[in-house]
N, C-alpha and C positions, 0 to 999 in steps of 0.2 A: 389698554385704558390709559388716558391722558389724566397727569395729578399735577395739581398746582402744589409750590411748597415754599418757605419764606426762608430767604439766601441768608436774611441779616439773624434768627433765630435758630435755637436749637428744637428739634422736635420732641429728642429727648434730652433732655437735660438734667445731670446730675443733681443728687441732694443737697444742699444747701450752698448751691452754686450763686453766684451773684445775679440780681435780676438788672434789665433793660431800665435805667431809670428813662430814658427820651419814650418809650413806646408801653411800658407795663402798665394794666389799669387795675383799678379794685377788683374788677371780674376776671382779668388777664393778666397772668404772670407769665414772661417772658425772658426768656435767658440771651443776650447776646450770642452768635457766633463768632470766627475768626475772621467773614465776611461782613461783620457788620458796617452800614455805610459804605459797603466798597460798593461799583456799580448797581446793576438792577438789582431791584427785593426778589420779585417775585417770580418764582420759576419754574415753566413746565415741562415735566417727563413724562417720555411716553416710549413705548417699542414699535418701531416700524415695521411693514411688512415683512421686512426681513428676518423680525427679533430682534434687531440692533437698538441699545439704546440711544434715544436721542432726548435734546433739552435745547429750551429757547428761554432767554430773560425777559423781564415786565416789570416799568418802574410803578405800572397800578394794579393791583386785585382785579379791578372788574376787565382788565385788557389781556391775562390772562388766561380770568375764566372762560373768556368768551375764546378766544385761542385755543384751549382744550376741549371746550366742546367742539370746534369745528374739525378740530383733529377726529377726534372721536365718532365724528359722522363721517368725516373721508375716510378714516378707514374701515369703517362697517359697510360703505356701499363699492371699496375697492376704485376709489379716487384720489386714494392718501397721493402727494408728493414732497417727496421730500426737500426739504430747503435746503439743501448743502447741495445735492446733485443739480440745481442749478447754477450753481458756479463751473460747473463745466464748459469750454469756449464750442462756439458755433462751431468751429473747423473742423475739433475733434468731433463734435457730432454729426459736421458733414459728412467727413473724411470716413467715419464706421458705417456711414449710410453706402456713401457711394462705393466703397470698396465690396462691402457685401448686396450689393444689389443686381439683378438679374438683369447687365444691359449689354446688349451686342456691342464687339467690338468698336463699332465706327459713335455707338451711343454713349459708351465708356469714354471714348475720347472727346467728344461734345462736351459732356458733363466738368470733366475735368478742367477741360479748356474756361470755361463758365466761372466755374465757382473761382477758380484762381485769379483768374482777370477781371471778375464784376463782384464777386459775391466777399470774397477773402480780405480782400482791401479796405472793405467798409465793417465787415460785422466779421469774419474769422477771430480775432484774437480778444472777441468780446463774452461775457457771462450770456449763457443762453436766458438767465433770467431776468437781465437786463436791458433784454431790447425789447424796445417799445414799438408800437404800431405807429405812432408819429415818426420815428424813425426812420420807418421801412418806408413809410409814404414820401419820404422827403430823398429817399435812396431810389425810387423809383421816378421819381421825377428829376433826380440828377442823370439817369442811366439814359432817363429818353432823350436825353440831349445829345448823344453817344451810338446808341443803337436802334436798329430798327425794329417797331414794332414788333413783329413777330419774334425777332431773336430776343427782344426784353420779354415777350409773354414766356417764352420756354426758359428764359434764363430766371424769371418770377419764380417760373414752377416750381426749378429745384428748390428755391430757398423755400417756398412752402412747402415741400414733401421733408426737408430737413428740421422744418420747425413743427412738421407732422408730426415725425420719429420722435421728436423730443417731446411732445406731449402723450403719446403711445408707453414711452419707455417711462414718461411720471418724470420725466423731468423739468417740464415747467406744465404750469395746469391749462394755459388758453396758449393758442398758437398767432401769434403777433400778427400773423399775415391776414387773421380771417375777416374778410370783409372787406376789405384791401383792391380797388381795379388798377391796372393797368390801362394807357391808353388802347384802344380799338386797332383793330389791324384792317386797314381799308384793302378791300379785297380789290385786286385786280385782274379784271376777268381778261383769258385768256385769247389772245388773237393767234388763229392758227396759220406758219409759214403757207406764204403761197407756194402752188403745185410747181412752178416757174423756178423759186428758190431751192427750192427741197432739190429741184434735175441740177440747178448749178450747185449746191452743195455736195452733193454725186459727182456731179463733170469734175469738178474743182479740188477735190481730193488728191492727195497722193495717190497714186497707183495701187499700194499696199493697203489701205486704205478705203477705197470705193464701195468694195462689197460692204463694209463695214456699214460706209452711212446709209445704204442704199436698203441692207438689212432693217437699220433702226428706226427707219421710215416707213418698212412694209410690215414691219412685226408689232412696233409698240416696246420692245425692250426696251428695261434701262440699262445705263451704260456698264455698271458694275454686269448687271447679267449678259450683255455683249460681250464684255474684255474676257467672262469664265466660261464662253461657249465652248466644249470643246466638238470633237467632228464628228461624236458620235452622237452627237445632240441634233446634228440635222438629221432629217428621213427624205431622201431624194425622190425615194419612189411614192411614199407618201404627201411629199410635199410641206414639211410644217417642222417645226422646231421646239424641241422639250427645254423648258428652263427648272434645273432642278439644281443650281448652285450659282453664286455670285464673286465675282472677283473684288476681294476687298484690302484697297490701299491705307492698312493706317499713317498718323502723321509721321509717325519713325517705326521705323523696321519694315521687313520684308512684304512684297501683298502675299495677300493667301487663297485658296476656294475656301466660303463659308457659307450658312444658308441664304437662300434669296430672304428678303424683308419681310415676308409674313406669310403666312401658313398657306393663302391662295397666289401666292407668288410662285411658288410649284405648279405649273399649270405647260400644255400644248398648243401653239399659237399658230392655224392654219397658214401658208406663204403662197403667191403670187410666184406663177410661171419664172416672170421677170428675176425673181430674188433669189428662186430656186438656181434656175441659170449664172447668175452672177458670181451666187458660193461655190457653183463646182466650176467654173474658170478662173476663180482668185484661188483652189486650191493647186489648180492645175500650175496656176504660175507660182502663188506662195505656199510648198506643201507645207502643212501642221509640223509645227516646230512641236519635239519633246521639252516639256519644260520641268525641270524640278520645282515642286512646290508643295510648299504644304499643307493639307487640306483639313481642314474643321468643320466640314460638315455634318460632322456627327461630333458633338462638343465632347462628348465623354470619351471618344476615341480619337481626337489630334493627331495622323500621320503624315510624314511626307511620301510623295509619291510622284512618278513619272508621268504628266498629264500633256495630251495631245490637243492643246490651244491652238482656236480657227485661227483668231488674231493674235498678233505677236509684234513685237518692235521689231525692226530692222537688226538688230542684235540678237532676234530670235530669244525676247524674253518677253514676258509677262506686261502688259500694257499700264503703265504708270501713270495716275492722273494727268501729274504736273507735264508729263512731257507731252502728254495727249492734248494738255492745253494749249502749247504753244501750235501740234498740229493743227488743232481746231483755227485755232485764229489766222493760222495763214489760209489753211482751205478758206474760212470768210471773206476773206480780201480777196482769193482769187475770185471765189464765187459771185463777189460785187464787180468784179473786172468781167465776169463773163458775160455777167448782167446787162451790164452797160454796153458792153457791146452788141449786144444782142440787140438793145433798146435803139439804139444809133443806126442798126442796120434796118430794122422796124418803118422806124421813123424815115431816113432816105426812103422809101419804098412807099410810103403812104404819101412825101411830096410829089413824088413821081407820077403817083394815081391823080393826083389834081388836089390834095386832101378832103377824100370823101368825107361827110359831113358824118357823126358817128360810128369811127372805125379807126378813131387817134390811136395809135399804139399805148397801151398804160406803163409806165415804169416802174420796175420790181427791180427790190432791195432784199436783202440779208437782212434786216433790222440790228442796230447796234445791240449787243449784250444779249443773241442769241446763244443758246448752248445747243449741246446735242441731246435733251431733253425737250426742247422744241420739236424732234424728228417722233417724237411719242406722242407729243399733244397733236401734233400733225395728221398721226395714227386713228387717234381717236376722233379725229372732225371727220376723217373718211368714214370711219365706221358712223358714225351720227350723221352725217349727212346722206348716206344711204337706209337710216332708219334701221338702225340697228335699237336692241333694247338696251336698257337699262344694263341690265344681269347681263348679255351677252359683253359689252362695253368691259364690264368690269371683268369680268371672265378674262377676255386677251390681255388687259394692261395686268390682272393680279393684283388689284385690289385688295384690300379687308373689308371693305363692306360697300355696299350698292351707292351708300350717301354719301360716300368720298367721293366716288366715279360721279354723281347728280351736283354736290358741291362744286365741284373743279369746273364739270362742264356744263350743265344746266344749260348755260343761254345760247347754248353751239343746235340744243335740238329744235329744229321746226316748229311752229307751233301750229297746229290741226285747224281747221276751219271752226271756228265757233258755232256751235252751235247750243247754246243756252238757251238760249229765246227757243227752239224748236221743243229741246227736251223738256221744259216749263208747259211750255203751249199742251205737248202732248197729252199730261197728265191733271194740265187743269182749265183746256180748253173749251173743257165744256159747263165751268161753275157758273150760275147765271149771275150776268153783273148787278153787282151791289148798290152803282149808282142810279138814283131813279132817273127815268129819261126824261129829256128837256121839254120843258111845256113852251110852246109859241102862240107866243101874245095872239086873240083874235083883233081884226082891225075892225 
């Protein structure tokens, strides 16, 4: 229970103690205390949900009372918060969030990355009960000048789920963020590599290599799940490939095996003759290097262990982003070299025919700022342009749910012969019409 009480008087006061001459009346006898005239008069106590006592000052009665009562109903409906815990800084309440929060390794390092470089600089060393919603708007309209939409929406997020926490935990009562947009993230639909690209990104390959891209284009893997294939993951007789772990680079220290990204990412991905052939002559010339590594895919059991990797560096270790990046970018370049030549030898051969009218040779590019996640979305226009489902679609790439697989690629399916006008007609072809028929003039 919340009680107001007067700083500048005694409650009880001795017998023939001297009275308040500034505040005593004929109906109020008032005794000074040793606070009299020092700051605020009037002061409420109350026990927090903890039991702890607490107290706030009020240089008026009625600013008070009204204070005590609203204690008094936040703590009967278990909304109390307390005023002191929001002097706590963002940081620390980031920092307790994100340390105890259930995110995979490579999510972990997102996060961190985030809050340190966008989030910490502006609001870390500030009272969580301090920031305002103008704030956060004027912090979000500085970052978009900086980042791109989508990494500002997710780098949004966290600072909302942290000014979540802090309202969860009662340490501030509204969360600064709520209501708050972000700019729109203009979605750019996806153009899938031509068939022509994808063979020169193949041709164009290192040697060690080839099976590799040639794999990633007939399966639909992502790259982490490529680099943690190991051999016992193909089925030669079967023809198809289990992905039931992912190789994962964090930004410092060691890569590791750890789960694929989400529960339907464990999944069997039928293979093509072609692809089948190509793994057992890349193991023929590159056998499965033993690699020490250690594996997390079972979180609560962490060992290392001896793992027989398809693909491997040249050093017969474990596939490292960064270095796989600079491979990528040269296979690109040769890949455009082979392009072009191809396109020049085309071309001489259509002047030769006389150039037949509708039969120009078209020229094919690698498109700047391809990755090898390209070789996936490539996957999936094969399967969608053969009228694959929905569920099937998503089934080979390992999805979480059918509307990511329909989000991403939607405008890649066919669209069916229309027929509205038929299915309408059918069911109401026979209502007699409502307009009366035309009268024509006698002459």
């Amino acid at each position: 229970m919340a009680s107001v009480y007067d700083r500048w008087h005694l409650a009880r006061p001795p017998k023939d103690a001297e009275l308040c001459a500034e505040h005593s009346t004929k109906t109020r006898l008032l005794v000074p205390s040793k606070d009299h005239s020092k700051g605020k008069r009037w002061q409420v106590r109350w026990r927090d949900s903890a039991g702890e006592q607490q107290k706030e000052n009020f240089a008026k009665r009625s600013q008070a009372d009204t204070r005590a009562a609203t204690i008094e109903a936040d703590l009967a409906r278990g909304l109390y918060v307390d005023p002191a815990a929001g002097k706590e800084s963002l940081r620390s309440i980031g920092e307790r969030w994100r340390t105890n929060a259930v995110h995979r390794d490579g999510t972990a390092s997102r996060v961190e990355r985030a809050l340190r470089l966008h989030v910490y600089p502006t609001f870390g060393d500030r009272p969580m009960v301090s920031i305002r919603p103008s704030e956060v708007q004027a912090w979000i309209k500085d970052r978009a000048q900086h980042l791109a939409p989508s990494t500002l929406r997710v780098t949004f997020a966290y600072l909302v789920t942290i000014c979540g926490t802090a309202v969860r935990d009662r340490i501030i009562a509204i969360n600064p963020c709520a209501g708050l947009k972000v700019p729109d993230v203009r979605k750019v639909e996806i153009v899938p590599l031509h068939a022509s690209a994808v063979r020169a990104l193949v041709d164009a390959a290192p040697d060690r290599y080839r099976a590799l891209n040639l794999l990633a284009a007939a399966s639909g893997l992502r790259q982490g799940e490529l680099f943690g294939l190991e051999v016992d993951c193909i089925d030669f007789l079967r023809r198809e490939v289990t992905v039931r772990q992912q190789l994962i680079g964090p930004e410092v220290g060691e890569p590791y095996l750890g789960e694929p990204k989400t529960h339907e990412s464990y999944r069997t991905v039928p293979l093509v003759g072609a692809a089948v052939d190509a793994l057992a002559a890349h193991l023929q010339r590159f056998p499965a290097a033993t690699v020490d590594i250690e594996d997390r895919t079972d979180p609560r059991k962490p060992r290392r262990r001896k793992a027989q990797l398809l693909f491997t560096s040249e050093r017969k270790e474990s596939l490292r982003r960064g270095n796989w990046a600079h491979v990528w970018e040269r296979t690109e370049t040769n890949a455009n070299q082979l392009l072009e030549e191809a396109y020049a030898e085309a071309y001489e051969q259509w002047v030769r025919l006389g150039r037949p009218e509708g039969t120009e040779p078209a020229r094919v590019r690698v498109p700047e700022g391809t990755s090898m996640h390209d070789l996936r979305h490539f996957y999936a226009s094969a399967l969608i342009k053969h009228r694959e489902s929905v569920k099937t679609v998503q089934r080979r790439l390992g999805h979480a749910k059918p509307s990511i697989t329909l989000d991403t690629y939607t405008h890649l399916w066919p669209d069916d012969e229309d027929t509205t006008r038929a299915a309408v007609e059918a069911v109401l072809g026979d209502v007699p019409a409502l307009c009366p028929p035309r009268k024509i003039a006698s002459r």
